[in-house]
C-alpha positions in Angstrom: 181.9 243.3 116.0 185.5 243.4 116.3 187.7 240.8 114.0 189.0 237.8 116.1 192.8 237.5 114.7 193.5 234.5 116.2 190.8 232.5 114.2 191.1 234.8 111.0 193.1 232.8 108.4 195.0 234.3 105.6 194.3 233.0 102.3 196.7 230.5 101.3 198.7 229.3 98.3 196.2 227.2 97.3 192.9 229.6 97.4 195.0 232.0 95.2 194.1 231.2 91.5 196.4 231.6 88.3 194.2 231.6 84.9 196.7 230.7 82.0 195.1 231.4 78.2 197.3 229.8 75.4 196.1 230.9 71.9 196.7 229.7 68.7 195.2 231.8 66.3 195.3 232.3 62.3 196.7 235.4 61.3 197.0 235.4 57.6 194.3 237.6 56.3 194.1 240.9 57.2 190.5 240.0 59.1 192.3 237.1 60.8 195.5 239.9 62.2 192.0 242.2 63.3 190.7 239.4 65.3 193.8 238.4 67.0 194.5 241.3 67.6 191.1 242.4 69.4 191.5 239.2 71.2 195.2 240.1 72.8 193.7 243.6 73.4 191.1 242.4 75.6 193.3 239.6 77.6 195.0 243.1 78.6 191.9 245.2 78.9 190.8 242.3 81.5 193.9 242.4 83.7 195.8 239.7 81.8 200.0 239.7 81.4 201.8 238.1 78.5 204.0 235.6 80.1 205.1 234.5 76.5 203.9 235.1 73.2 200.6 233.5 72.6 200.5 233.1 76.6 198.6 235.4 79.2 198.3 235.0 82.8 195.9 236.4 85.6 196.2 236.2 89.3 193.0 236.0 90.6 191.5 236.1 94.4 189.6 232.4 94.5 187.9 230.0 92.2 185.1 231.8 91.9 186.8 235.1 90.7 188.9 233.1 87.8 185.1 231.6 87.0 184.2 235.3 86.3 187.2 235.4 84.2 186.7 232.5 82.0 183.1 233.0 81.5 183.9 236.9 79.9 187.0 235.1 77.5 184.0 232.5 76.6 182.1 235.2 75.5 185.1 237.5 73.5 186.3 233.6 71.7 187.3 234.4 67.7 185.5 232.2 65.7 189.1 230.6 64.3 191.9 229.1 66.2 192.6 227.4 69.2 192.6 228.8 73.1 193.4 226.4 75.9 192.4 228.0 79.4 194.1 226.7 82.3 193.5 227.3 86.3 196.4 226.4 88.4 196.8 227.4 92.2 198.7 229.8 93.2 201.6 227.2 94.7 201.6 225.6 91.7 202.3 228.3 89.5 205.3 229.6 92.0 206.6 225.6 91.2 207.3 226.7 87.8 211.0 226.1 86.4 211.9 228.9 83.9 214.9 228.7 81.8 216.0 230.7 79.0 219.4 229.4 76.7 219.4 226.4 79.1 220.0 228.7 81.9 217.7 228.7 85.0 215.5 231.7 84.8 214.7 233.6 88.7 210.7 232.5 89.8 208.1 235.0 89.0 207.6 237.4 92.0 204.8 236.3 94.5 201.5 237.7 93.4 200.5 240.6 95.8 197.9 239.6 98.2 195.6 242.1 99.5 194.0 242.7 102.9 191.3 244.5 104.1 190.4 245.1 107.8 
């Protein structure tokens, strides 16, 4: 059956999902610098980007992908420390203001949105 264009809709702003992970985690003992470590490692391993230091980010297709996403950090948590995970659309998380030296920092590039026909 052929694809009707006029009533296919794009996925907007706000179906795109962001998940942010902010991590505060001891790193003292030589165990502690192991764990963090593993933690970062898999952050990466799972498609993550350090935005800033103790800060990773994910673009993600829809809610139910970042749901995916958070459920496998749940399961790799270190048993020390503190991880905040936070989903923000994709709108709001091109509203971000960066500055660096009090200097307004250019936006992020747009995430890249994939189609398939």
């Amino acid at each position: 059956m052929p694809i009707d264009f006029i009533s296919y809709n794009r996925i907007s702003a706000y179906q795109l999902m962001w998940i942010l992970v902010m991590f505060d985690l001891p790193t003292e003992t030589k165990l502690q610098r192991k764990r963090y470590t593993e933690f970062r490692k898999f952050l990466i391993q799972d498609g993550f980007s350090m935005f800033q230091f103790s800060i990773y980010v994910r673009n993600c297709a829809s809610r139910e992908n970042t749901k995916v996403h958070i459920d496998r950090i749940k399961k790799c948590l270190p048993v020390e420390g503190k991880i905040c995970i936070i989903t923000i659309t994709e709108k709001q998380f091109n509203d971000i203001l960066l500055f660096e030296k009090r200097k307004e920092t250019p936006s992020l590039p747009a995430s890249i949105q994939l189609e398939f026909f």
